[in-house]
C-alpha positions as CSV (number, residue, x, y, z in Angstrom):
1,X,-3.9,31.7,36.8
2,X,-2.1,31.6,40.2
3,X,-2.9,27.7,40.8
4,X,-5.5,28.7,43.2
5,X,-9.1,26.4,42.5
6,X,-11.8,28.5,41.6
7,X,-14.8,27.8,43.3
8,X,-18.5,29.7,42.8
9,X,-20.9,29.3,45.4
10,X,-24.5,29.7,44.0
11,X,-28.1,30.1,45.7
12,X,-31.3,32.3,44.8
13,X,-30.6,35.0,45.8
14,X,-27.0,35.8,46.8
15,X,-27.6,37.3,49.8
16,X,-27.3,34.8,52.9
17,X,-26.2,31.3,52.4
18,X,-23.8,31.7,49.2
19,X,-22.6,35.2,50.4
20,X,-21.4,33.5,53.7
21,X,-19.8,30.1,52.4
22,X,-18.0,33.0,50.0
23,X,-16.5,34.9,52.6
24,X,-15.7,31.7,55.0
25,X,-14.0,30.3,52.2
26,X,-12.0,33.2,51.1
27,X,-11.0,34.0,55.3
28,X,-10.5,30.1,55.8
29,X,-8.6,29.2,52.6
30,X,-7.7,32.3,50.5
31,X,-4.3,31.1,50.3
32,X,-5.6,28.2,48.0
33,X,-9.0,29.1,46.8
34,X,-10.3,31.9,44.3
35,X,-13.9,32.6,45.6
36,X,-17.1,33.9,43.7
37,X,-20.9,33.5,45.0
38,X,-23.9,34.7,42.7
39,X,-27.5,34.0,42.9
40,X,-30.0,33.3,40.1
41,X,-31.5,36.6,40.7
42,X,-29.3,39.4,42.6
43,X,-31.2,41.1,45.4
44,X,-28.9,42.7,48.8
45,X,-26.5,40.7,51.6
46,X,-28.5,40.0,54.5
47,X,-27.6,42.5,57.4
48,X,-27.8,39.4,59.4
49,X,-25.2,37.8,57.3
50,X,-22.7,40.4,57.8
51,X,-23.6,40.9,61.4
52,X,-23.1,36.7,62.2
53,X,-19.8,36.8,60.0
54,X,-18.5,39.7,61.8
55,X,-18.9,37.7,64.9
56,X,-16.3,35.1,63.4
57,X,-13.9,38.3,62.9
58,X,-14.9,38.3,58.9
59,X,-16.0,41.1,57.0
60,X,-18.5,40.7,54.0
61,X,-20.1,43.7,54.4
62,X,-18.3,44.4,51.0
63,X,-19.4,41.6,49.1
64,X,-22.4,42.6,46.9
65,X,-25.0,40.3,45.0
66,X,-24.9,39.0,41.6
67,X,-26.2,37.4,39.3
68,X,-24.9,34.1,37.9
69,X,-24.9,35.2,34.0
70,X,-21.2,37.1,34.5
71,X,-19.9,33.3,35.5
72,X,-21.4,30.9,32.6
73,X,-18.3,31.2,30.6
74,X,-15.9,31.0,33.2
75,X,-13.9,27.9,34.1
76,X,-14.5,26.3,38.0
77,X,-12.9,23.5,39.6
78,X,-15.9,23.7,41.5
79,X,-19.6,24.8,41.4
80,X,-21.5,24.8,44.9
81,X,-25.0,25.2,45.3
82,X,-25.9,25.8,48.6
83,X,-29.9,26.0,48.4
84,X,-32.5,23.5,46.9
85,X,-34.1,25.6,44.0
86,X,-30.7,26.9,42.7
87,X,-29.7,23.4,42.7
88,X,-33.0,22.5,40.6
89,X,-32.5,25.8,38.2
90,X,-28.8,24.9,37.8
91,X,-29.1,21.3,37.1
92,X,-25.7,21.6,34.9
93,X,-22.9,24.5,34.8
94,X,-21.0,24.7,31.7
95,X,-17.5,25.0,32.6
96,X,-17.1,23.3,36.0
97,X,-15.1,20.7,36.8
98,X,-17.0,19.3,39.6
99,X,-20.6,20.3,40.9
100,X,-21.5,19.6,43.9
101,X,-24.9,20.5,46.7
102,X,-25.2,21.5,49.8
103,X,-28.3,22.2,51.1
104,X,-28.8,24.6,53.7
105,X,-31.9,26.1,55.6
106,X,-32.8,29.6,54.2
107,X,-31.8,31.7,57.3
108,X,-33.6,34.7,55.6
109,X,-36.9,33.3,56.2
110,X,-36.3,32.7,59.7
111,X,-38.8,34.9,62.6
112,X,-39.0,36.2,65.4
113,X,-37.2,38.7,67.1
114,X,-33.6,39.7,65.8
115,X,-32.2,37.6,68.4
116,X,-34.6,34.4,67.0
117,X,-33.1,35.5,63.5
118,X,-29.3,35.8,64.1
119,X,-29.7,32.2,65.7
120,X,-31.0,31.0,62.4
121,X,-28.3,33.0,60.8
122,X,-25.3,31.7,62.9
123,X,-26.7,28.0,62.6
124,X,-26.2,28.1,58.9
125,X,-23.1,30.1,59.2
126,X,-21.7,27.1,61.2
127,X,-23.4,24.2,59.0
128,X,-21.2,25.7,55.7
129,X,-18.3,26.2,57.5
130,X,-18.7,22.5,58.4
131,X,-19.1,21.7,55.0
132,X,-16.0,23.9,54.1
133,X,-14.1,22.4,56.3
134,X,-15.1,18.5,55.4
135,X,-15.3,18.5,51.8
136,X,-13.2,22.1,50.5
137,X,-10.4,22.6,52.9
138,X,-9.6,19.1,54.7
139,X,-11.3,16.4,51.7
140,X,-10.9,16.6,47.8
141,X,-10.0,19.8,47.1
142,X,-7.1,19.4,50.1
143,X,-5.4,16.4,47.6
């Protein structure tokens, strides 16, 4: 290992909320932070969720989705979950240090026009990067 923490964002799907706190993380902290996100079932990335991150000058349109099976025997300092029902259907994760919850609106059930939905979209984007910024970058993980 390089010393970075290793930190796996995790949500239903894998293709909004965790596929965004993944590529804020790796753009805002790279430096100190090995990033992975994965879903409990894989589907696609939200075109929305590139489109809003590209706004912030970071690209994840090469991020794909993934299942959370190719983690369980890996070692994190910290597991996120960033949505209520992977929260409930990961109630433990073998081999993390510290498990913690965020939850987050699911911007892919937002409607409306695609203006209405990139709203949605850049609301959450800004809610994780909060979170990043509080409780990854500037609060435990900082020590």
């Amino acid at each position: 290992m390089d010393g970075k923490a290793r930190v796996l964002f995790l949500c239903t799907h894998n293709s909004a909320r965790s596929q965004m706190a993944e590529g804020l993380l790796r753009h805002l902290g790279g430096d100190r932070f090995e990033v992975h996100s994965a879903g409990t079932e894989a589907t696609r990335v939200r075109p929305e969720a590139v489109a809003v991150m590209a706004e912030l000058g970071m690209d994840i349109s090469g991020q794909e989705s993934k299942t959370l099976d190719r983690y369980l025997g890996e070692p994190f300092d910290y597991v996120v979950t960033v949505c209520d029902a992977a929260n409930e259907a990961c109630p433990v994760f073998p081999g993390a240090r510290e498990r913690l919850h965020w939850s987050f609106t699911d911007p892919s059930q937002a409607r409306g026009d695609e203006e209405e939905r990139l709203a949605v979209f850049r609301e959450v984007r800004d809610e994780i990067r909060a979170r990043i910024e509080a409780e990854l970058l500037g609060g435990r993980a900082a020590r």
